[in-house]
C-alpha positions as CSV (number, residue, x, y, z in Angstrom):
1,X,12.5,18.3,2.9
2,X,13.5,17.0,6.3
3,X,10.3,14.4,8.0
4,X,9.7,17.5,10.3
5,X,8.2,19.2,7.0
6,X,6.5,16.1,5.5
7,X,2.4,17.0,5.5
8,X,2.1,13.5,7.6
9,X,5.3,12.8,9.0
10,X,4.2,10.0,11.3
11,X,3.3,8.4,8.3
12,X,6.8,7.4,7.2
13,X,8.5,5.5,10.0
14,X,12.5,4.9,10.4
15,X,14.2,1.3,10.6
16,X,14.7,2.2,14.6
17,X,11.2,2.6,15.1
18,X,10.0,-0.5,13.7
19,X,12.6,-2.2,16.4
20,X,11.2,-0.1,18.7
21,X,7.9,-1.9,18.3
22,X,8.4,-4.7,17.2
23,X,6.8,-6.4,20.2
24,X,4.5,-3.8,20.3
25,X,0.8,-5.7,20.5
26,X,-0.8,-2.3,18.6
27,X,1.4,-2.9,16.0
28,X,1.6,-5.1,13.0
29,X,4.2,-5.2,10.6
30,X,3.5,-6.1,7.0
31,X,5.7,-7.2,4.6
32,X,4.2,-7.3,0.6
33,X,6.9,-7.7,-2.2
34,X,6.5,-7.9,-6.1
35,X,8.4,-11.3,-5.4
36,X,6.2,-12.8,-3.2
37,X,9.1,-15.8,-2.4
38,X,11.0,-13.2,-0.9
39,X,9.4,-13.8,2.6
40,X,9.9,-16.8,3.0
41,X,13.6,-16.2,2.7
42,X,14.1,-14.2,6.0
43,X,11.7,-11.3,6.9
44,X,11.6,-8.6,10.1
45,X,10.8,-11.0,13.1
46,X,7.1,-10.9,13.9
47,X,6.3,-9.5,10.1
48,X,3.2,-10.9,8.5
49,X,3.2,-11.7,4.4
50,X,0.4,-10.3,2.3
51,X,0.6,-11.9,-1.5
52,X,-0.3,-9.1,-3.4
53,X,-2.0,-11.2,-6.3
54,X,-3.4,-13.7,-3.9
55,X,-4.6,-11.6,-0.9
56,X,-5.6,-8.1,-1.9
57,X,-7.1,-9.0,-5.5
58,X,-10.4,-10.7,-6.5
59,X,-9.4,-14.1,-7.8
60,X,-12.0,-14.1,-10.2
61,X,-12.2,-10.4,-11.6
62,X,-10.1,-7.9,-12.6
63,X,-10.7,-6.1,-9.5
64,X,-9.8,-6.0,-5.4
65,X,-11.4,-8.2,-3.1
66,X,-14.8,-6.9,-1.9
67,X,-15.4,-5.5,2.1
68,X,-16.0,-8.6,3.1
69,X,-12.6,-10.1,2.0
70,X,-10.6,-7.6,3.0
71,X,-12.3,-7.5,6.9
72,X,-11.1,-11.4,6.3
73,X,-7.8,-10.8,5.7
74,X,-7.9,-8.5,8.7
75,X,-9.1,-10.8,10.8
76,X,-7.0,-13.7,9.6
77,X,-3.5,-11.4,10.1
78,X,-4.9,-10.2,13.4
79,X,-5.1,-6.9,13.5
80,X,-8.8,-4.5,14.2
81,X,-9.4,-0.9,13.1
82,X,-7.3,0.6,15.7
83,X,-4.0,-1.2,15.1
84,X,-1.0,0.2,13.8
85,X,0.2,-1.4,10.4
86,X,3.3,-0.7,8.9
87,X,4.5,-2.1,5.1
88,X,7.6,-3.1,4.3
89,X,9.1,-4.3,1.2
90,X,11.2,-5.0,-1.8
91,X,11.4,-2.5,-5.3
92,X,11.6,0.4,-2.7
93,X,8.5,-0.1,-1.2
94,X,6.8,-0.1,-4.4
95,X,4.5,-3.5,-3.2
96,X,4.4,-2.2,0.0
97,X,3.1,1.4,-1.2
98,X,0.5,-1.0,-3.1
99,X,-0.5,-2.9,-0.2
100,X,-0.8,0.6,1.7
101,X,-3.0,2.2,-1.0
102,X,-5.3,-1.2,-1.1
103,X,-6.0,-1.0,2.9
104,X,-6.9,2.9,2.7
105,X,-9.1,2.0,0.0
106,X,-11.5,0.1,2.7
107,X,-10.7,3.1,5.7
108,X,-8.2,1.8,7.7
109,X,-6.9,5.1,9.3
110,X,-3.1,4.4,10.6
111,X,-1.1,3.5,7.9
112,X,2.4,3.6,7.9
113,X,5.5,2.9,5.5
114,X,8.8,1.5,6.8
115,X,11.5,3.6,5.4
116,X,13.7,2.4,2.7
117,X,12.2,-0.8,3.3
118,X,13.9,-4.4,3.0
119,X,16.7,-3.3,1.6
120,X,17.6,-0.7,4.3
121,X,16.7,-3.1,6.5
122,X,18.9,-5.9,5.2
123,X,22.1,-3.3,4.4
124,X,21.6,-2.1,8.1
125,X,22.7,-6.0,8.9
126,X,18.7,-6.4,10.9
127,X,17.6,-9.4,12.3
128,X,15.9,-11.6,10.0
129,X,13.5,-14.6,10.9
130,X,12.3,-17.6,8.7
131,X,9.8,-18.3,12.0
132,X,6.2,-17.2,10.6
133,X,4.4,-15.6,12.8
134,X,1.1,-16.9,14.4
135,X,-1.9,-14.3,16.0
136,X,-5.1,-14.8,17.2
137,X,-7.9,-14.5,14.9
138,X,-9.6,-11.5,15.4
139,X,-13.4,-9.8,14.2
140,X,-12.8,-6.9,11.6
141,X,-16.1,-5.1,10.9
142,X,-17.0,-5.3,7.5
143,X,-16.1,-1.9,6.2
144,X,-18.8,-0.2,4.6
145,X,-17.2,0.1,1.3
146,X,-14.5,0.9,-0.6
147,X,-13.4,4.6,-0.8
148,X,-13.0,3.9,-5.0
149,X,-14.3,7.6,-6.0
150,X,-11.9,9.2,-3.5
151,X,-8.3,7.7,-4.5
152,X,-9.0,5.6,-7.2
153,X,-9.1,6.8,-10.8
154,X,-11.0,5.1,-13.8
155,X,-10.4,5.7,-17.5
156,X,-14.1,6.3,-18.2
157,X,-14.4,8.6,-15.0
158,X,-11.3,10.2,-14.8
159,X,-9.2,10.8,-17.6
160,X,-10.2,13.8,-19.0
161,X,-9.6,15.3,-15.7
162,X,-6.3,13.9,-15.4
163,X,-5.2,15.4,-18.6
164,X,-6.9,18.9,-17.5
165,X,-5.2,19.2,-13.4
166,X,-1.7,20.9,-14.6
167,X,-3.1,22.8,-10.8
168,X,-2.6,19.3,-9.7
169,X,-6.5,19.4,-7.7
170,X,-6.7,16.1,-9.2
171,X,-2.9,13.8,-10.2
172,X,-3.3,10.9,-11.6
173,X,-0.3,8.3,-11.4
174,X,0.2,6.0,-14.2
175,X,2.2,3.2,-13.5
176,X,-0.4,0.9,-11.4
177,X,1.5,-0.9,-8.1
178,X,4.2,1.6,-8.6
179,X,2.4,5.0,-8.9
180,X,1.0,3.8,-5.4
181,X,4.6,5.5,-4.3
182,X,4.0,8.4,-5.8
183,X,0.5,8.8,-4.3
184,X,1.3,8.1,-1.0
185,X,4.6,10.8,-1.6
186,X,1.8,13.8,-3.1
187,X,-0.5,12.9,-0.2
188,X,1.3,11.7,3.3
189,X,4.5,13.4,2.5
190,X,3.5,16.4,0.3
191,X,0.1,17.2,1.6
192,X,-2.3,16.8,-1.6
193,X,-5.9,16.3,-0.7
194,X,-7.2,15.1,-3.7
195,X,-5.2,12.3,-5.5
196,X,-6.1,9.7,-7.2
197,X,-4.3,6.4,-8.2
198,X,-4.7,4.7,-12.2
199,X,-4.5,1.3,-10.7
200,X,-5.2,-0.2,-14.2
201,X,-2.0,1.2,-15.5
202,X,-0.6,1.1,-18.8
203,X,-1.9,-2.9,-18.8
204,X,-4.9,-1.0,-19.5
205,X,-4.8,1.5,-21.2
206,X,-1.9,0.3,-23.6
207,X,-4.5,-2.4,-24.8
208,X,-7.4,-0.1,-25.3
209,X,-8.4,0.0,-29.0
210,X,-7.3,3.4,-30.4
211,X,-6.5,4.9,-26.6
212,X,-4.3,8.1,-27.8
213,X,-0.4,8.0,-26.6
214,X,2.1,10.6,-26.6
215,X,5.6,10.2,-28.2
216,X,8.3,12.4,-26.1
């Protein structure tokens, strides 16, 4: 498929757009890697660094942070409901698919990925910056909720559906962080309506008592 055929093709930008915009004040460019040192050692100029286990996760739960964090952690990287954020990363975007998935979760509307992510970026011999970026402080309304029955699949909930959807009305990606890629692929690029993300991955499932497996 080219990006003219993609169901959402603003949704995936190029390398040349982000330097486009980088100055752009409706934009905010995000950078969340599985290494979270990696920022630190050079990252697109005006790029801001979401920890994926520190910032988007509960600290004391196995679970995301609440509304309330997460209109926090919007505030604190500067950015309201109408900006434009695009995620970067290492592991092709893997992280950065995560962070993505995480912030529709609480609504945010204009999401974007930064195609082939740091590595393009690095291979394409971009400017890089040690500088961290400072923004003012803004108010993020506290979102109402989280949006966990409409992309986010449960064992209890969901599984028996999962194994049922060969029409694909429902697709459940296995692999936690990294099935994140393939749900934003089904629904940006692809066009599915109704996905849904197993976020608790095979670290769940693998250490349920008895869970059933299948052997290829």
């Amino acid at each position: 498929m080219s990006p003219t055929e993609y169901a959402h093709p603003e949704s995936l930008v190029s390398t040349e757009w982000v330097v486009e915009h980088l100055s752009d004040p409706q934009v905010r460019i995000i950078e969340s890697n599985e290494d979270v040192l990696l920022y630190d050692t050079g990252h697109i100029p005006g790029a801001v660094h979401i920890d994926w286990r520190r910032d988007l996760n509960d600290q004391t739960v196995r679970d995301y942070i609440d509304p309330k964090g997460f209109a926090e952690l919007a505030s604190r990287i500067g950015i309201t409901p109408e900006t434009t954020v695009v995620f970067y990363g290492d592991k092709s975007n893997w992280w950065a698919c995560y962070a993505l998935w995480v912030f529709s979760l609480f609504g945010h509307k204009d999401l974007r990925i930064a195609n082939g992510g740091r590595d393009k970026w690095i291979a394409e011999k971009r400017e890089l910056t040690r500088e961290v970026p400072t923004y003012a402080p803004t108010q993020y309304p506290v979102p109402p909720g989280r949006a966990d029955d409409k992309i986010r699949a449960f064992t209890k909930r969901h599984w028996r559906k999962a194994r049922q959807a060969s029409h694909l009305s429902t697709y459940v990606p296995l692999v936690g962080e990294r099935s994140s890629h393939t749900w934003f692929v089904l629904t940006k690029l692809l066009g599915f309506e109704d996905v849904k993300n197993y976020d608790g991955s095979w670290t769940e499932w693998g250490n349920k008592v008895r869970a059933p497996i299948q052997k290829p």
